[in-house]
N, C-alpha and C positions, 0 to 999 in steps of 0.2 A: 122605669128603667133602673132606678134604682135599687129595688129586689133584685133584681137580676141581676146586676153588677155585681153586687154584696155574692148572691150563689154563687156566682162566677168563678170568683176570689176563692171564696170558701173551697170551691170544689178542684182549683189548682191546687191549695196546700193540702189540700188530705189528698191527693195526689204522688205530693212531692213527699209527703210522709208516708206512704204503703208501703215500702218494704220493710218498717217498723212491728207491720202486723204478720210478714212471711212465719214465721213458726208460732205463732199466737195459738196451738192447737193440742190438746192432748186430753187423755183420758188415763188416770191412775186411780186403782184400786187395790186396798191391803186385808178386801174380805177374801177369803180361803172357805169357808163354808156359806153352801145356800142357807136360805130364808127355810122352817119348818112350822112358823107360826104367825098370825096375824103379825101386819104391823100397822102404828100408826107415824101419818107421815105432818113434818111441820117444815114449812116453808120461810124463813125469816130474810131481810137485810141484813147485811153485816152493817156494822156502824158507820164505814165511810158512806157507802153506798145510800143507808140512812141519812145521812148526812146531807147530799147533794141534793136531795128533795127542794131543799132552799138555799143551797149556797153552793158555791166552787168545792173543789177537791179541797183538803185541807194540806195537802203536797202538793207542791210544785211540779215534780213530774208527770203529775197525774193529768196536767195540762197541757194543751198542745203548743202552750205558749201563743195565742192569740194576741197582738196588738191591742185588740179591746180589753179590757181587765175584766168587765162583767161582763163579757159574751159565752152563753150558757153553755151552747150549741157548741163552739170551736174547744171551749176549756171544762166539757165535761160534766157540766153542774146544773142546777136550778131546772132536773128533770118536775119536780112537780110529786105531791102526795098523792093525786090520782094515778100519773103512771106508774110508778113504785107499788101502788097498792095491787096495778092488776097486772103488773111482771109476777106479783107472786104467785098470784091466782091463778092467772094462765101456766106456772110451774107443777103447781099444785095439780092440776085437773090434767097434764100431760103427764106427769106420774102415774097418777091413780090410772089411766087410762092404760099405759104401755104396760105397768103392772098386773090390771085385769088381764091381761093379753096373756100373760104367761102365769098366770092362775095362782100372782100372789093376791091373800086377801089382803086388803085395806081397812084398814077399823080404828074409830076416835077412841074406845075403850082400848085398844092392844096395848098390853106392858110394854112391847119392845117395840123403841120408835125411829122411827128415820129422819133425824135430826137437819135439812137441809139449808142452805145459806148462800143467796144470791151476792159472791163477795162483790161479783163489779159487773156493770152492762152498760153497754152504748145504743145508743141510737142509731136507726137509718136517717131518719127525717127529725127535726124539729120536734120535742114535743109541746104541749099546747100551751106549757108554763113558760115554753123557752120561745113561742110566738109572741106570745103576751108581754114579754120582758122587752123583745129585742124588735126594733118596727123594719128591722133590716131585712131581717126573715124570710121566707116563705114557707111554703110544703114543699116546694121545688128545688129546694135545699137538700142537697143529701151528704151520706159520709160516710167513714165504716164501721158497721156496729157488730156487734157479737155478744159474749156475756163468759163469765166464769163463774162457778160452781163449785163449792165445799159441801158435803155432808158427811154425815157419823151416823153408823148404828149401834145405835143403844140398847142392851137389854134390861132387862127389869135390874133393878138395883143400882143403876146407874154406868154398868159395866161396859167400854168402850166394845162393842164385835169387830171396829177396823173403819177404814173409809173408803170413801167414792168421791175422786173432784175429777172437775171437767173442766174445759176453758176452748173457746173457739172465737175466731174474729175472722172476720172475712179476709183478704188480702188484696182485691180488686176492685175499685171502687166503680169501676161498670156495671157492677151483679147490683150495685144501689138503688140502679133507676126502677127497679123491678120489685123494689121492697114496699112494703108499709114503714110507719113510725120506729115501730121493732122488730123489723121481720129478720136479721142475722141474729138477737137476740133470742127470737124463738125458735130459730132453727140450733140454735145452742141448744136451749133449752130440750126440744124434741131429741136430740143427739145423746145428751144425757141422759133421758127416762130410757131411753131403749137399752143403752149399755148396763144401766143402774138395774133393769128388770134382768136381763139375761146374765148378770152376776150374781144375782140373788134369785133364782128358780133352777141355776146348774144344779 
């Protein structure tokens, strides 16, 4: 009963907080010419995001203000070095993927790179670091997750070609029950590779 309770709770305040994520949505790009040559693509953390692998936001806003001080789940932190590692992964391989689509090559040799950077992501559910931590938990905990997106194209010598950021969050925390661990986050994620491809093969 008392998982339950706990989700219960949880899932009034990220409730009472959603219209917080209403405009959490957009796609801005300052490339002007398509892609003519391989690129290669790098996927990284920004450093807060690095950051919450083991601890809370290092801002305060960045929390939803949970009564618990170390509760991962409500205040955004202590995702864990395995899910961090395969947010990027799963980045990585929907790029390459939406990009075959539109017939840019991909190549670990290419001069010019696609510099990308997962600045911030949430959760649907729990992840496994943030079970482990908290016995309040469950998987039947949900919230609203999403993700935002910085990248840069690099040409050889360093020269900025312009950028591409995204950012999406859900708004309704109904669509939650329907998710995995980071399923609004991937759907960011997929959101971004297809606009990042058909900006770069116009």
């Amino acid at each position: 009963m008392r998982k339950i309770f706990t989700a219960s709770l949880l899932t009034i305040s990220l409730l009472a907080s959603a219209p917080a994520f209403a405009k959490s949505f957009g796609y801005d790009s300052t490339i002007v010419e398509p892609l003519t040559s391989a690129v290669k693509i790098e996927v990284v953390l920004s450093e807060d995001l690095s950051h919450r692998a083991n601890n809370l936001p290092k801002k305060l806003k960045d929390r939803h203000g949970s009564h618990r001080f170390n509760a991962g789940f409500s205040n955004n932190g202590f995702y864990g070095e395995r899910d961090l590692q395969r947010l990027t992964e799963r980045l990585q391989t929907k790029i390459e993927r939406k990009f075959a689509k539109k017939g840019i090559t991909v190549s670990d040799t290419a001069s010019t790179v696609l510099r990308v950077t997962i600045a911030n992501a949430k959760p649907n559910r729990p992840t496994f670091e943030q079970l482990s931590r908290e016995t309040g938990l469950s998987y039947q905990s949900i919230g609203i997750g999403g993700a935002e997106i910085e990248s840069e194209l690099i040409a050889p010598g360093g020269r900025s070609l312009g950028t591409l950021n995204y950012k999406w969050y859900e708004n309704d925390i109904r669509d939650a029950r329907y998710s995995g661990t980071w399923g609004d986050a991937h759907r960011a994620f997929s959101r971004y590779a297809s606009r990042a491809a058909k900006t770069l093969s116009r």
